[in-house]
VOBA-1610 file (N, C-alpha, C; in pm, whole numbers, padded with zeros to 5 digits, always signed):
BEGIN
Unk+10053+09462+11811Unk+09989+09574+11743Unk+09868+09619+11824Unk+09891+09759+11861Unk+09773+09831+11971Unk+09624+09830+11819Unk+09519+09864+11857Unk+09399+09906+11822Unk+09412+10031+11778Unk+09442+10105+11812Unk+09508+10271+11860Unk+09610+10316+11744Unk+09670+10191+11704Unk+09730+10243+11597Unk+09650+10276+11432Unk+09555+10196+11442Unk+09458+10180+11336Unk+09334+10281+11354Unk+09342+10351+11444Unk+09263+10455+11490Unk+09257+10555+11444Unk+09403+10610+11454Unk+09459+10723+11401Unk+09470+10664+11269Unk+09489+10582+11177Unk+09491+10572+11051Unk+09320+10632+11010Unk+09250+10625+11047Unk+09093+10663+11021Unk+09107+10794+11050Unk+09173+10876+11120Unk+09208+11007+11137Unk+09255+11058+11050Unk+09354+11005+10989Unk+09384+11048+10852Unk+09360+11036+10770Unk+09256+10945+10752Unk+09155+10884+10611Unk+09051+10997+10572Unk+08994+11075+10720Unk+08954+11191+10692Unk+08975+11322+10627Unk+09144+11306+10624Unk+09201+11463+10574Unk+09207+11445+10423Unk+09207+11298+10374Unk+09246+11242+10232Unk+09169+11173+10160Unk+09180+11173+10037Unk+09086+11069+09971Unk+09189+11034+09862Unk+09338+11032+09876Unk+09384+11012+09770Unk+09519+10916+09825Unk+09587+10838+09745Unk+09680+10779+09793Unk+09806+10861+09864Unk+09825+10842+10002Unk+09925+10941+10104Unk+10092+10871+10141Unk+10120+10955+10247Unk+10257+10884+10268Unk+10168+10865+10415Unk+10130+10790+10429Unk+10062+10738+10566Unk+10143+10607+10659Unk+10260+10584+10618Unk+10292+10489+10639Unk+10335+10485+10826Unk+10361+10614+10824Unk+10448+10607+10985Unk+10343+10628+11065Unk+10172+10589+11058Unk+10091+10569+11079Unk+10077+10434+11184Unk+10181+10354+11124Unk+10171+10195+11181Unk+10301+10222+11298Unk+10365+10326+11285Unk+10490+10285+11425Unk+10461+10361+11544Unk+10515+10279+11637Unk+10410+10346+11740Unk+10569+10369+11879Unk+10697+10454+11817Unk+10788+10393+11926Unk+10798+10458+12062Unk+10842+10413+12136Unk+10876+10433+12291Unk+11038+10454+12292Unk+11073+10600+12325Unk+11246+10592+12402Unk+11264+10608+12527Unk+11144+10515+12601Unk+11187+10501+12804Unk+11225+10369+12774Unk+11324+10317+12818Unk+11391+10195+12811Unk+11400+10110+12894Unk+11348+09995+12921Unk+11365+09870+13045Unk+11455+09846+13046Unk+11488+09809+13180Unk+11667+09732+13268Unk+11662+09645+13168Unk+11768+09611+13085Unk+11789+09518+12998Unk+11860+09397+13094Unk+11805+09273+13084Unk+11845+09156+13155Unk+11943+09081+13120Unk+12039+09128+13058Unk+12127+09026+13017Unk+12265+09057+13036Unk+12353+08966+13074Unk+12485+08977+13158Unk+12607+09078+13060Unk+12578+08993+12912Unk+12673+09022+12819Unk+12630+09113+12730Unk+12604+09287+12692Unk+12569+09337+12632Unk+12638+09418+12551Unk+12656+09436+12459Unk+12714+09518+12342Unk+12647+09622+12275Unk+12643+09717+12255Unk+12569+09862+12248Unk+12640+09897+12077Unk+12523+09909+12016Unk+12602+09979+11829Unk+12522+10103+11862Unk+12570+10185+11750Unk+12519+10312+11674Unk+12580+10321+11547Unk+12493+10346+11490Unk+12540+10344+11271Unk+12485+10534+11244Unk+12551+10582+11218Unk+12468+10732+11144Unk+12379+10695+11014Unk+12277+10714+11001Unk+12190+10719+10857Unk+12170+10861+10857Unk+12222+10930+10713Unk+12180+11056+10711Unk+12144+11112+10804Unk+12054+11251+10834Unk+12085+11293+10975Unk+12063+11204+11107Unk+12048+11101+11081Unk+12006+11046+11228Unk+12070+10933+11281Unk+12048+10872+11379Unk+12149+10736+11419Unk+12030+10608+11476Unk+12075+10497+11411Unk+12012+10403+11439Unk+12085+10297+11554Unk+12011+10208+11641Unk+12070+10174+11719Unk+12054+10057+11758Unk+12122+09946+11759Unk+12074+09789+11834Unk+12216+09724+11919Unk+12138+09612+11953Unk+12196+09550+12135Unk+12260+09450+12064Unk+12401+09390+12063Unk+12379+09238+12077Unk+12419+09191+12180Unk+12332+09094+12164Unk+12320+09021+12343Unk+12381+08894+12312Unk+12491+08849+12380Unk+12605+08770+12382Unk+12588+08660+12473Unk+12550+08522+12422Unk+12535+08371+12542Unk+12637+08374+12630Unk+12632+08366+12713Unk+12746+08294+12842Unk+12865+08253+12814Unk+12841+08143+12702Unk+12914+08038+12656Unk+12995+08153+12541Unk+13138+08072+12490Unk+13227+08123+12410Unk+13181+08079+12266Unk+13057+07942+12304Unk+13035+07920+12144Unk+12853+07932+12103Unk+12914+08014+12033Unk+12793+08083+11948Unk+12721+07987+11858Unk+12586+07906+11866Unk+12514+07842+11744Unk+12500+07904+11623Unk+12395+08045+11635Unk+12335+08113+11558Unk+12382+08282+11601Unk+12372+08326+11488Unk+12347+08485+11480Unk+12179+08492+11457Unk+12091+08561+11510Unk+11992+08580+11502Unk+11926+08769+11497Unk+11962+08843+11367Unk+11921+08972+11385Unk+11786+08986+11343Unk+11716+09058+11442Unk+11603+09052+11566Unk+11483+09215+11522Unk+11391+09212+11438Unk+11355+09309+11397Unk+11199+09289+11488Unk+11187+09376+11561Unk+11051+09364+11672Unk+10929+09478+11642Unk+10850+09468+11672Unk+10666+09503+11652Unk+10656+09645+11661Unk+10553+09701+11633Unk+10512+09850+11598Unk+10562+09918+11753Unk+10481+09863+11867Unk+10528+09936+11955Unk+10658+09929+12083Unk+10713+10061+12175Unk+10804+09959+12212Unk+10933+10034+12197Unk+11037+09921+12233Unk+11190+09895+12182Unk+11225+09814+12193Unk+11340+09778+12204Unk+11433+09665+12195Unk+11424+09582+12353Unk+11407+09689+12433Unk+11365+09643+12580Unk+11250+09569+12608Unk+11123+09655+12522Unk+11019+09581+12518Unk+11032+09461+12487Unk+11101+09382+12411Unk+11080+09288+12335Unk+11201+09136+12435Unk+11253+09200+12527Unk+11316+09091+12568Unk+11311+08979+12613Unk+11210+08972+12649Unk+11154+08890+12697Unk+11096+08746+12543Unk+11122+08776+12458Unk+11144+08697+12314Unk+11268+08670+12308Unk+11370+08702+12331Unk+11490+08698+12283Unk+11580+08663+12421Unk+11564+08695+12517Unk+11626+08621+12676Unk+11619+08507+12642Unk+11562+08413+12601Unk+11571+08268+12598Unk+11652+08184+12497Unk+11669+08238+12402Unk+11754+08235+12304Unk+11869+08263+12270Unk+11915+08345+12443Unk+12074+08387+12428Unk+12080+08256+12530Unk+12000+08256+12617Unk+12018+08104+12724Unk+12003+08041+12690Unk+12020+08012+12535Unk+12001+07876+12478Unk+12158+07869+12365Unk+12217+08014+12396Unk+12325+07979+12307Unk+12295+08051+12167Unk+12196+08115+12165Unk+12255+08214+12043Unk+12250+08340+12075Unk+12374+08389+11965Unk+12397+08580+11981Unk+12225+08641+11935Unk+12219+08714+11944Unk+12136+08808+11902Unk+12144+08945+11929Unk+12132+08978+11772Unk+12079+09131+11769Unk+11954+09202+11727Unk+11919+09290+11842Unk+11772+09353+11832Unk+11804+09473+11789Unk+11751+09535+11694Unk+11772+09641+11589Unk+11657+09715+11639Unk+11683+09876+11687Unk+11564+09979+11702Unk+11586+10062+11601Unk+11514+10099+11502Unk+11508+10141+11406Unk+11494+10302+11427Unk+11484+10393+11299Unk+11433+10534+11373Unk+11312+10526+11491Unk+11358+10651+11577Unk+11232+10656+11677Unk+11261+10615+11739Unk+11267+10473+11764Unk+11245+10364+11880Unk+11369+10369+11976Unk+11357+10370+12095Unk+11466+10356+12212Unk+11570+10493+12194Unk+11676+10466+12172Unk+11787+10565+12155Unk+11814+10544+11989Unk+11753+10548+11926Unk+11766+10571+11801Unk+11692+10718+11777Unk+11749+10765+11682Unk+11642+10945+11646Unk+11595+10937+11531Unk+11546+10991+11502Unk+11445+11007+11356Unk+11300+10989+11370Unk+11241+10982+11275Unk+11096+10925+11236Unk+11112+10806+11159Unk+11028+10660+11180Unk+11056+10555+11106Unk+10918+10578+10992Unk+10974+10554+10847Unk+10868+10546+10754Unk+10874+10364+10711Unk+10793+10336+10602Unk+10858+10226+10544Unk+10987+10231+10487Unk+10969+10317+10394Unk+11125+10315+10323Unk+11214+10341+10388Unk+11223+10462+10493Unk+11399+10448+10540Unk+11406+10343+10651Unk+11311+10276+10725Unk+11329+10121+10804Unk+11409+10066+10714Unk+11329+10020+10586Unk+11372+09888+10508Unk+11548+09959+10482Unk+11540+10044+10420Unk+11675+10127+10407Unk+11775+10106+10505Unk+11757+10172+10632Unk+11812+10160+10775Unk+11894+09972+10759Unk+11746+09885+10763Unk+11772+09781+10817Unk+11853+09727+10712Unk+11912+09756+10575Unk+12019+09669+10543Unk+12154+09768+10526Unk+12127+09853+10598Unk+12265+09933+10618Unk+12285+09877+10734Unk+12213+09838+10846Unk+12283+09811+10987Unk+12305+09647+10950Unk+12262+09573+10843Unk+12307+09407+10827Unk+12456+09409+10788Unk+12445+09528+10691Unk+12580+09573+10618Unk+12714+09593+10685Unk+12663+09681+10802Unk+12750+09673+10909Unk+12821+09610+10976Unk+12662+09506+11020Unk+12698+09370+11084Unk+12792+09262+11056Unk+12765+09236+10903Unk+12866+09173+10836Unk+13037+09200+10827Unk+13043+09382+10880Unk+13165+09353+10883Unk+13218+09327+11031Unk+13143+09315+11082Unk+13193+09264+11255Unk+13226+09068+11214Unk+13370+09051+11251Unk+13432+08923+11244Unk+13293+08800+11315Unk+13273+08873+11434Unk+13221+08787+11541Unk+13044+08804+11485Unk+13040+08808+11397Unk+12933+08798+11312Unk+12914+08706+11189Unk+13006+08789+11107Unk+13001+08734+10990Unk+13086+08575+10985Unk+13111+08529+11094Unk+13155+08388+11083Unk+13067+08303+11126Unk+12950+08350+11186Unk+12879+08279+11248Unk+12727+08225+11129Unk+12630+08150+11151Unk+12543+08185+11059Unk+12424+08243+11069Unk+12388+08373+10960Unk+12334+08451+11026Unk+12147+08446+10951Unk+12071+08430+11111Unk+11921+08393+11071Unk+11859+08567+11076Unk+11711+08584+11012Unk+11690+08706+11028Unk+11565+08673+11120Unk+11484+08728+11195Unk+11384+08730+11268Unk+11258+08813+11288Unk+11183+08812+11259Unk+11059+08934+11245Unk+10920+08916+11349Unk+10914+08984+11384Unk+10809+08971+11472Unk+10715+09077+11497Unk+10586+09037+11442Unk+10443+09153+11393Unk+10493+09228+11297Unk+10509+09349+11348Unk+10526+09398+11233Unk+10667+09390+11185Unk+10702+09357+11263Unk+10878+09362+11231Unk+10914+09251+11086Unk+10801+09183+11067Unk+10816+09103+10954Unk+10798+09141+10857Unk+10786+09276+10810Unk+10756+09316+10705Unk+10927+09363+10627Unk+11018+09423+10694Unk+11147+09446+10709Unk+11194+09334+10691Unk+11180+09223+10789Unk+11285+09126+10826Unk+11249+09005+10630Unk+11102+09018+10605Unk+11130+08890+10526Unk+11145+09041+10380Unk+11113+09164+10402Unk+11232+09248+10236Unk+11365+09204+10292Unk+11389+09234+10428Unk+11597+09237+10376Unk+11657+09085+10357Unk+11573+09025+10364Unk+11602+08867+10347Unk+11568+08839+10197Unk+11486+08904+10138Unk+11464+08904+09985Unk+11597+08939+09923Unk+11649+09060+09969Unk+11710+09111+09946Unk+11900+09055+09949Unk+11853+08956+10011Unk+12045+08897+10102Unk+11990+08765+10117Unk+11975+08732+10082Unk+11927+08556+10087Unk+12085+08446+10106Unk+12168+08522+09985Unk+12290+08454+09965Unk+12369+08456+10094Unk+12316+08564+10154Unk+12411+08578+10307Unk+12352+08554+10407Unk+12211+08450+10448Unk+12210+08428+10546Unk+12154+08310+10533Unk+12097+08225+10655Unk+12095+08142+10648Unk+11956+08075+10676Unk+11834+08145+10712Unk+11737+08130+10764Unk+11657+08271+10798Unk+11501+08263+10770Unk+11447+08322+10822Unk+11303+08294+10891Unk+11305+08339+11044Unk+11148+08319+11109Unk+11070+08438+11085Unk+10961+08389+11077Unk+10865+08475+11104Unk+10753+08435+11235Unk+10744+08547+11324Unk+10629+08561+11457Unk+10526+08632+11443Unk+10434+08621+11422Unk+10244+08672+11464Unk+10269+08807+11342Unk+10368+08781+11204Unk+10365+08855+11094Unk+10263+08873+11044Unk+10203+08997+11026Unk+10107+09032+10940Unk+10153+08962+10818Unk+10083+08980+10682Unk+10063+08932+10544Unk+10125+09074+10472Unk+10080+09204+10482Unk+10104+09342+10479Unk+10075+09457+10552Unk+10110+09531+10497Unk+10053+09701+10573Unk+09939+09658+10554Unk+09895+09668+10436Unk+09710+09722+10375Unk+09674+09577+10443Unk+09699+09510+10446Unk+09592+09385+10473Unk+09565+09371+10605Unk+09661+09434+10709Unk+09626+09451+10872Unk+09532+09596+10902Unk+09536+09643+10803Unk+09450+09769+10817Unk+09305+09742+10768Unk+09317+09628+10732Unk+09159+09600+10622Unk+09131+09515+10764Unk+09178+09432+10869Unk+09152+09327+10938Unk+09108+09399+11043Unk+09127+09510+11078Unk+09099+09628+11191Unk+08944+09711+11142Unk+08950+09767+11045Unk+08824+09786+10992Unk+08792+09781+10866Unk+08758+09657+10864Unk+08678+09561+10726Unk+08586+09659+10637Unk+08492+09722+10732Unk+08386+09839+10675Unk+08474+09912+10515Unk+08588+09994+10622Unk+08677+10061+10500Unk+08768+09957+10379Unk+08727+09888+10370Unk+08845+09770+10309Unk+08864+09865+10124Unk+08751+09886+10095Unk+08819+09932+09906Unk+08878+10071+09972Unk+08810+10142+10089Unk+08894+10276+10111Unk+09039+10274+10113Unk+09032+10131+10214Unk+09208+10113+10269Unk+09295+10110+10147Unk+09196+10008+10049Unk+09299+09992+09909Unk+09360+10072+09878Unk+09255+10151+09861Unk+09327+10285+09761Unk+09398+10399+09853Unk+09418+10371+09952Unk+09469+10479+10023Unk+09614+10414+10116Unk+09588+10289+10157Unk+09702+10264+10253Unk+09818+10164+10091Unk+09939+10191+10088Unk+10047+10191+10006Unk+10118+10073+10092Unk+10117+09946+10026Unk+10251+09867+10088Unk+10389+09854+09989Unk+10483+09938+10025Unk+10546+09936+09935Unk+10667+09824+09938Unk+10643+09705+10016Unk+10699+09596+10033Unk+10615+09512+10118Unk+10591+09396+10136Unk+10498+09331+10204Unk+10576+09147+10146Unk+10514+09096+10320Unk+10596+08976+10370Unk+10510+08848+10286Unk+10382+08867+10200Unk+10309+08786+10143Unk+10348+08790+10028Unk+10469+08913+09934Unk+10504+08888+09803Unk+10647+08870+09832Unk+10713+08888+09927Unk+10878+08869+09950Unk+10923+08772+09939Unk+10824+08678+10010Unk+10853+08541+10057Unk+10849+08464+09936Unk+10827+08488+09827Unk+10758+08384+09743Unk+10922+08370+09687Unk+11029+08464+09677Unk+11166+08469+09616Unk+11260+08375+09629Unk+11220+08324+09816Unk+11295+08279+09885Unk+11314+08114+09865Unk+11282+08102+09770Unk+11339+07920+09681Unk+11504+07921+09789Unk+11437+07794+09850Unk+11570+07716+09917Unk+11604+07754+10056Unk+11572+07860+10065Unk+11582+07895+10247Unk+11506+07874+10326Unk+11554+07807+10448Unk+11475+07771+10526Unk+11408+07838+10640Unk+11217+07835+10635Unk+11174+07940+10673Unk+11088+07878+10808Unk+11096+07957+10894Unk+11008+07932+10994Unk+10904+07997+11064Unk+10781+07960+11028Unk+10674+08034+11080Unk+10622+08008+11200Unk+10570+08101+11316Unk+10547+08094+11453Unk+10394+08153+11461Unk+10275+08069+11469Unk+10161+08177+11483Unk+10065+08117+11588Unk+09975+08181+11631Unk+09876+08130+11776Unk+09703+08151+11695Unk+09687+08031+11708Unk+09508+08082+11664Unk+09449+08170+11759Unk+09520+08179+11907Unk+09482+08254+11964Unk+09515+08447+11963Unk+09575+08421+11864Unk+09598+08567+11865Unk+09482+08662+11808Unk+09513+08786+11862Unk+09328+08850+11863Unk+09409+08965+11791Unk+09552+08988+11749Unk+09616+09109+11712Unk+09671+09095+11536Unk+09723+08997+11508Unk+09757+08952+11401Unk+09677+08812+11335Unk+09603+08785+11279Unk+09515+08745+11224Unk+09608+08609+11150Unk+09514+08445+11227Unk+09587+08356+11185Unk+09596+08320+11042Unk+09516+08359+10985Unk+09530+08308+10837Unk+09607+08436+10760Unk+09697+08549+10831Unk+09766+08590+10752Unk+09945+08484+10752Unk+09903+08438+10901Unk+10043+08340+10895Unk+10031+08243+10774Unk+09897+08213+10793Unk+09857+08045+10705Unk+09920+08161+10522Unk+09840+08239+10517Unk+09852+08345+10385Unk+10060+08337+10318Unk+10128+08374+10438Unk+10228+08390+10430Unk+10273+08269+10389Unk+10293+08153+10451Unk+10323+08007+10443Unk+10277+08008+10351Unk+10168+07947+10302Unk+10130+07905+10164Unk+10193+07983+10054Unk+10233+08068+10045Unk+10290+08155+09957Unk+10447+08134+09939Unk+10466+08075+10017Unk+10653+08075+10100Unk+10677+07877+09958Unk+10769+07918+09894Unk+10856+07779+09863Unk+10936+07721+09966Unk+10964+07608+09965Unk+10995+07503+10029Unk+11199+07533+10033Unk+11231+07515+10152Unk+11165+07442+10271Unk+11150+07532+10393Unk+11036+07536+10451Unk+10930+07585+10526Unk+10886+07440+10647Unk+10838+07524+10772Unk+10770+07494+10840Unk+10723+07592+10941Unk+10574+07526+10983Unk+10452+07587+10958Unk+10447+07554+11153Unk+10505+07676+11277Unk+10473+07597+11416Unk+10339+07655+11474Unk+10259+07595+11507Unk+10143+07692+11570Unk+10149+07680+11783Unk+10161+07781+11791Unk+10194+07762+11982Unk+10041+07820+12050Unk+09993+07772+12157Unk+09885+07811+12232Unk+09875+07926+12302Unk+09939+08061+12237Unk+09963+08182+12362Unk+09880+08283+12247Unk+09896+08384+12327Unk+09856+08526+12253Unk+09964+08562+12149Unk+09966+08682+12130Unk+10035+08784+11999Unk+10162+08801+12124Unk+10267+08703+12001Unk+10403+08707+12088Unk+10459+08652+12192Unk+10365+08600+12246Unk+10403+08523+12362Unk+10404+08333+12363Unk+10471+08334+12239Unk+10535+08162+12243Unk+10629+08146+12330Unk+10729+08232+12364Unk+10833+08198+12465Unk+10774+08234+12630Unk+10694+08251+12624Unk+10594+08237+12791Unk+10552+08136+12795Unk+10489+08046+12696Unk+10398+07927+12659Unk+10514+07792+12733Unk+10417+07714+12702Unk+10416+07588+12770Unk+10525+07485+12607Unk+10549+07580+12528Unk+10529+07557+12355Unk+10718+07572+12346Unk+10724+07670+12479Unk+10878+07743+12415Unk+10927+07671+12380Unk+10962+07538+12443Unk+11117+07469+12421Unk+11079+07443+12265Unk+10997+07388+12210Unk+10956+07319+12070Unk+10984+07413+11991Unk+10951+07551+12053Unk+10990+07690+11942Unk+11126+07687+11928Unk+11182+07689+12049Unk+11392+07718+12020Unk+11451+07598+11952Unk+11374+07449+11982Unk+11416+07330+11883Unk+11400+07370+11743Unk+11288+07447+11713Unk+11260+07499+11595Unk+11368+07517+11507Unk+11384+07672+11615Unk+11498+07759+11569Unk+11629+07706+11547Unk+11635+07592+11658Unk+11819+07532+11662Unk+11814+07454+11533Unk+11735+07414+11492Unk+11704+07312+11346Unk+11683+07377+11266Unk+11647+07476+11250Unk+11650+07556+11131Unk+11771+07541+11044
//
């Protein structure tokens, strides 16, 4: 999460004093796309009303698949941006799919909250009917902001999957906007709208097993919204803390303990 994004939210705090649709405030996407690094790639497109949404799955070497892992990534960016999270995890033997939502990469539209959350369980919906999916077991994944999506559609489908992580997840919209500028905090209240958030989702999730990823060193997502989230989360849960910045456990010295994580999940 840039600074820059919370910038322009104060830009618009100016035009309003009343509760807005400010939400597409927080997405920040990129459609120039990085050489994607991976041998085995598979390309979707789904139509949502006028527009088309779009994600990768990236296919291990190997013929046998551990995990399905669909892959919801941070405000700014695409699916390219983010590979460097998810390269290690197909070299470790699981599928994964990275979902670009409106906006982002070769997807079109504008992403709000609601048609993301929308989007993202029409493209699970999808997913499920792909064989080479739905036999496998399928974890959901969120990362910054991407956790706000990943732990609603997991509220939402619990019965159908099998696990969910969370990475350097905010707590909510409003509560990363209050952590950026504290000054405005009763302004933010009343003005920034979470109309789903990963600190009341989680509490549903009795029996699934959840995995949290956070860095005290992170200067972008605020550690005690991880600690916030966890404590809130029923059992069974665990709680990994890695020594890197915002996102960067799989650079760390931490990775392998993170993908043991994940393979145990």
């Amino acid at each position: 999460m840039k600074k820059t994004i919370f910038f322009s939210l104060l830009l618009a705090f100016s035009s309003t004093l009343s509760k807005a649709q400010m939400d597409d405030k927080f997405y920040q996407p990129d459609k120039k796309m990085q050489k994607l690094e991976f041998k085995k790639v598979e390309n979707l497109s789904l139509p949502v009303e006028n527009d088309t949404i779009t994600a990768i799955v990236l296919k291990p070497e190997s013929n046998s698949v551990k995990k399905t892992i669909l892959f919801f990534h941070g405000a700014n960016g695409n699916v390219s941006t983010y590979q460097y999270m998810t390269k290690p995890l197909v070299e470790d033997g699981f599928q994964v799919v990275m979902v670009d939502v409106r906006g982002y990469g070769k997807s079109t539209g504008k992403p709000t909250h609601k048609n993301v959350a929308e989007d993202a369980q029409k493209m699970f919906d999808y997913l499920l009917s792909k064989k080479e999916i739905s036999d496998s077991k399928i974890y959901i994944y969120g990362a910054s902001l991407g956790s706000q999506v990943a732990t609603h559609l997991a509220k939402d489908n619990q019965s159908k999957i099998s696990g969910l992580i969370l990475d350097g997840g905010m707590s909510s919209f409003t509560d990363i906007a209050i952590k950026y500028k504290p000054e405005y905090k009763e302004f933010i209240q009343k003005v920034i709208i979470s109309p789903y958030s990963a600190k009341e989702d989680i509490k549903s999730l009795q029996g699934l097993p959840k995995l949290f990823i956070y860095s005290k060193n992170d200067s972008s997502v605020p550690f005690e919204h991880g600690q916030l989230i966890y404590n809130n989360a029923p059992e069974p849960k665990q709680f990994l803390e890695f020594s890197g910045e915002h996102l960067q456990g799989m650079k760390t010295k931490d990775k392998n303990e993170i993908l043991k994580a994940i393979e145990n999940l």
